[in-house]
C-alpha positions as CSV (number, residue, x, y, z in Angstrom):
1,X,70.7,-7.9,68.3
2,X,72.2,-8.3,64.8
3,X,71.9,-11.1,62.5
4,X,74.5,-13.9,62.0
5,X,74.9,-13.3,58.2
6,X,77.0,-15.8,56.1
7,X,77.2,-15.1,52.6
8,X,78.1,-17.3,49.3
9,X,79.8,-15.8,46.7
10,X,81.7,-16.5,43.4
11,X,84.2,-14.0,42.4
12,X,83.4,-12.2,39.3
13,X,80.0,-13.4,39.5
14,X,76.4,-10.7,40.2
15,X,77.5,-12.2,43.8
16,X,79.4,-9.4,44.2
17,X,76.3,-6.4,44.2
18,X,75.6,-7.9,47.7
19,X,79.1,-8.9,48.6
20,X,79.7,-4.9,47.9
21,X,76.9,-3.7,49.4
22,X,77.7,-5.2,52.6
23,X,81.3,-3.9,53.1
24,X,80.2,-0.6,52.0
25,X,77.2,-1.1,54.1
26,X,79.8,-2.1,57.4
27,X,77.5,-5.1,58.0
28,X,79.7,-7.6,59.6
29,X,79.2,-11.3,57.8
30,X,81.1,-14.4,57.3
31,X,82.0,-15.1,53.1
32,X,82.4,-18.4,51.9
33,X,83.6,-18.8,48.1
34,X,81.6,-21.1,46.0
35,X,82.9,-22.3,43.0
36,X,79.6,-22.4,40.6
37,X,81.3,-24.2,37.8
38,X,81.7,-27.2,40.0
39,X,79.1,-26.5,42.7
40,X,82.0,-27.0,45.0
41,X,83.1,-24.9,48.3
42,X,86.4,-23.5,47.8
43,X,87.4,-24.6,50.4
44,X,86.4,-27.8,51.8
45,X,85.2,-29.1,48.5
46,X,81.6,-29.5,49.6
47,X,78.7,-30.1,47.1
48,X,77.3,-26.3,46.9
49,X,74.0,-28.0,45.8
50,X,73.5,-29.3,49.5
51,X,73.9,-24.9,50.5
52,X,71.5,-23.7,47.7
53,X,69.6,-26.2,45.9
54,X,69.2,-23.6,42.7
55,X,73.6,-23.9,42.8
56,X,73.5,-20.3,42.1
57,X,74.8,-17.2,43.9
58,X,74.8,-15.5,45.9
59,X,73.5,-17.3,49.1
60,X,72.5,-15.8,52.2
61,X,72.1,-17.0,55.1
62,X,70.2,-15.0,58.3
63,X,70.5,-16.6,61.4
64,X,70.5,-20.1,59.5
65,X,67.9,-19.2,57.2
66,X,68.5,-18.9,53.6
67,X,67.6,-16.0,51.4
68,X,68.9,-16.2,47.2
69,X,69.1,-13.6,44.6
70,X,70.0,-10.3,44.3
71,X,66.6,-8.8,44.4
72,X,65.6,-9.7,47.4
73,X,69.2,-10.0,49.4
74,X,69.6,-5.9,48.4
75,X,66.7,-4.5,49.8
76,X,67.4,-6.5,52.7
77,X,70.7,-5.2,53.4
78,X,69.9,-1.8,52.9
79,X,67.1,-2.2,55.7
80,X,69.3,-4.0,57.8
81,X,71.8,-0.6,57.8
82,X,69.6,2.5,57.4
83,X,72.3,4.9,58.0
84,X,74.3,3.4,55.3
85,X,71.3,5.3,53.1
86,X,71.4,2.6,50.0
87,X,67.3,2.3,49.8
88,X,64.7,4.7,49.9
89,X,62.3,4.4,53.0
90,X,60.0,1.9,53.0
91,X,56.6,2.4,51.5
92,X,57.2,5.6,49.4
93,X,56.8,5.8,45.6
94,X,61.0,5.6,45.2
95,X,61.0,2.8,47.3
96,X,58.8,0.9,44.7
97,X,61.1,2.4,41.9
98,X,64.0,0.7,43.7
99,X,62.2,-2.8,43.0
100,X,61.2,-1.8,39.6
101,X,65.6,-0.8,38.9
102,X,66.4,-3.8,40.5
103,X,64.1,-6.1,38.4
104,X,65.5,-4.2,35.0
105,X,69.1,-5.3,36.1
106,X,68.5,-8.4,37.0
107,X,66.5,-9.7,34.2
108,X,67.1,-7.2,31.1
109,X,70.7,-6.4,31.7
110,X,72.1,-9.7,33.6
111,X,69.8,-12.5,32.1
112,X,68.4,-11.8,28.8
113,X,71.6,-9.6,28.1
114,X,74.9,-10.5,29.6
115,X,74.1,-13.6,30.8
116,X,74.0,-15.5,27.5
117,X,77.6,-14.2,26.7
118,X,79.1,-16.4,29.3
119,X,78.3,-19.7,27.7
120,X,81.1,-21.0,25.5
121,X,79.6,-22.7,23.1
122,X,77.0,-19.9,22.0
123,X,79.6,-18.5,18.7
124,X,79.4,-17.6,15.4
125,X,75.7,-15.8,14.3
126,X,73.9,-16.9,17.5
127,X,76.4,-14.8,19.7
128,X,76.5,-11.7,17.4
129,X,72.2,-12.1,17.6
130,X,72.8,-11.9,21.8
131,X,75.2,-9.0,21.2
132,X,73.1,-6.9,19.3
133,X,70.6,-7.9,22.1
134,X,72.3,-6.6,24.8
135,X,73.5,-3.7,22.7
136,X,69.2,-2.8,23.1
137,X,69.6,-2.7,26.7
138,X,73.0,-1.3,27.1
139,X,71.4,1.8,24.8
140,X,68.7,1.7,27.2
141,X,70.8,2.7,30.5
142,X,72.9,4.4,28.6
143,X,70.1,7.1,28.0
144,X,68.6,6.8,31.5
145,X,72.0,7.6,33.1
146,X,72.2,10.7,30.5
147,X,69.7,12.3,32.7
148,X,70.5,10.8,36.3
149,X,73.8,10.1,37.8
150,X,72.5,7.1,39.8
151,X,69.8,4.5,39.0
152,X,67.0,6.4,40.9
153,X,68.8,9.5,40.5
154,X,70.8,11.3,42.6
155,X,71.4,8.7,45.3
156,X,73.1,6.1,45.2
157,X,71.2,2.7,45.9
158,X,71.5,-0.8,46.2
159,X,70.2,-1.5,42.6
160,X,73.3,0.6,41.6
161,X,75.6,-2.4,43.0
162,X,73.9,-4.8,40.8
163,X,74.1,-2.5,37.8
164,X,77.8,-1.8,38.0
165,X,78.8,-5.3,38.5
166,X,76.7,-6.2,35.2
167,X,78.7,-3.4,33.1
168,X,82.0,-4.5,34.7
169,X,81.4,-7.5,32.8
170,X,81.8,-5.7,29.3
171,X,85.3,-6.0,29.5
172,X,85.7,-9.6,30.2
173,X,83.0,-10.3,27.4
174,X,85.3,-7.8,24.9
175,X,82.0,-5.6,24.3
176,X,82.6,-1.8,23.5
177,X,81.2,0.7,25.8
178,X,82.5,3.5,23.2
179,X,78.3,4.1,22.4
180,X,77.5,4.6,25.7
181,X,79.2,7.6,27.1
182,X,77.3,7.5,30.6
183,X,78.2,4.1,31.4
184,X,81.6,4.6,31.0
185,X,81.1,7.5,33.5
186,X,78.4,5.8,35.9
187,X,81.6,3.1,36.8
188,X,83.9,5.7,37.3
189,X,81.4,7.3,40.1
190,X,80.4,3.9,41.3
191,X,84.1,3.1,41.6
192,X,84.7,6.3,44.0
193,X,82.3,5.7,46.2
194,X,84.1,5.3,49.8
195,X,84.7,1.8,50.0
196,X,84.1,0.4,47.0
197,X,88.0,0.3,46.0
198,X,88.8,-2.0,48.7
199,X,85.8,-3.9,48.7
200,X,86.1,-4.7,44.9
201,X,89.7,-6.2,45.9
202,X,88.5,-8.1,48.7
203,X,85.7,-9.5,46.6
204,X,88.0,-9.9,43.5
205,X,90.5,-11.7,45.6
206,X,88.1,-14.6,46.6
207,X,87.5,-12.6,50.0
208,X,88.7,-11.6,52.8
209,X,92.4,-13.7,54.0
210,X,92.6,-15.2,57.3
């Protein structure tokens, strides 16, 4: 029997790798817009904190039981639809590769890089010093996807979700992907992947309308 899956989200937010990887995925699952600026629901105004003690997204929740961040919420939706073919099996070297791509996403390119960039009052020197930073890792991908098309190659995976919500960011954040060459293609692939179109819209939109 499948899971009751209910998922917490923030639009524009690294939410969106699972809230992706689920529509493309076809796992059915109810989403519920958090606001994490206000650690509100959208909704119903209730205190997000009472959800997910860490007030962070996303948030899921398996049959009542609550699973956060990206790195572990991915590999469990690709396990939960093996036919949608977004992990390698379980226990081979790729698989451990998976974890390895997924940690370099979520701490390189979204924490120590991105992340920063989001708070307001980091100007002047300090926020050219974080640019530079994430320049580092943005040069990094860059030359890993010269030689793959995906993060772990030629199939597509759940680490790619993460990754190509990261770079969406650049445009928000006004940084210049004119260096990196293989970015700039990598999200026009990841944005052709069947589903991904509408899914992006749906997510974009605050989710799906009644």
């Amino acid at each position: 029997m499948a899971p009751n899956l209910t998922l917490y989200f923030s639009v524009g937010s690294c939410s969106g790798a699972s809230y992706l990887a689920l529509k493309v995925a076809k796992i059915p699952f109810t989403a519920i817009r958090a606001d994490t600026k206000t650690h509100k629901i959208v909704a119903t105004g209730e205190d997000y904190y009472q959800i997910n003690p860490k007030g962070a997204v996303p948030s899921l929740f398996i049959d009542g039981d609550l699973l956060t961040e990206n790195a572990a919420i991915l590999p469990y939706i690709a396990d939960l639809a093996p036919e949608a073919k977004l992990a390698p099996a379980a226990g081979t070297p790729l698989r451990y590769k998976l974890h390895e791509a997924l940690s370099e996403v979520g701490v390189d390119l979204h924490k120590l890089g991105f992340g920063a960039l989001f708070n307001p009052a980091l100007q002047g020197e300090a926020r050219d010093a974080q640019v530079a930073k994430l320049h580092g890792y943005l040069k990094r991908f860059d030359t890993k996807l010269s030689k793959n098309k995906w993060l772990l190659g030629e199939t597509l995976s759940v680490a790619d979700f993460y990754a190509a919500v990261c770079f969406s960011w650049g445009a928000f954040l006004k940084i210049s992907y004119d260096d990196y060459p293989n970015i700039v293609r990598y999200q026009k692939d990841f944005d052709a992947v069947p589903g991904i179109a509408e899914a992006k819209a749906e997510w974009l939109s605050g989710g799906p309308k009644a």
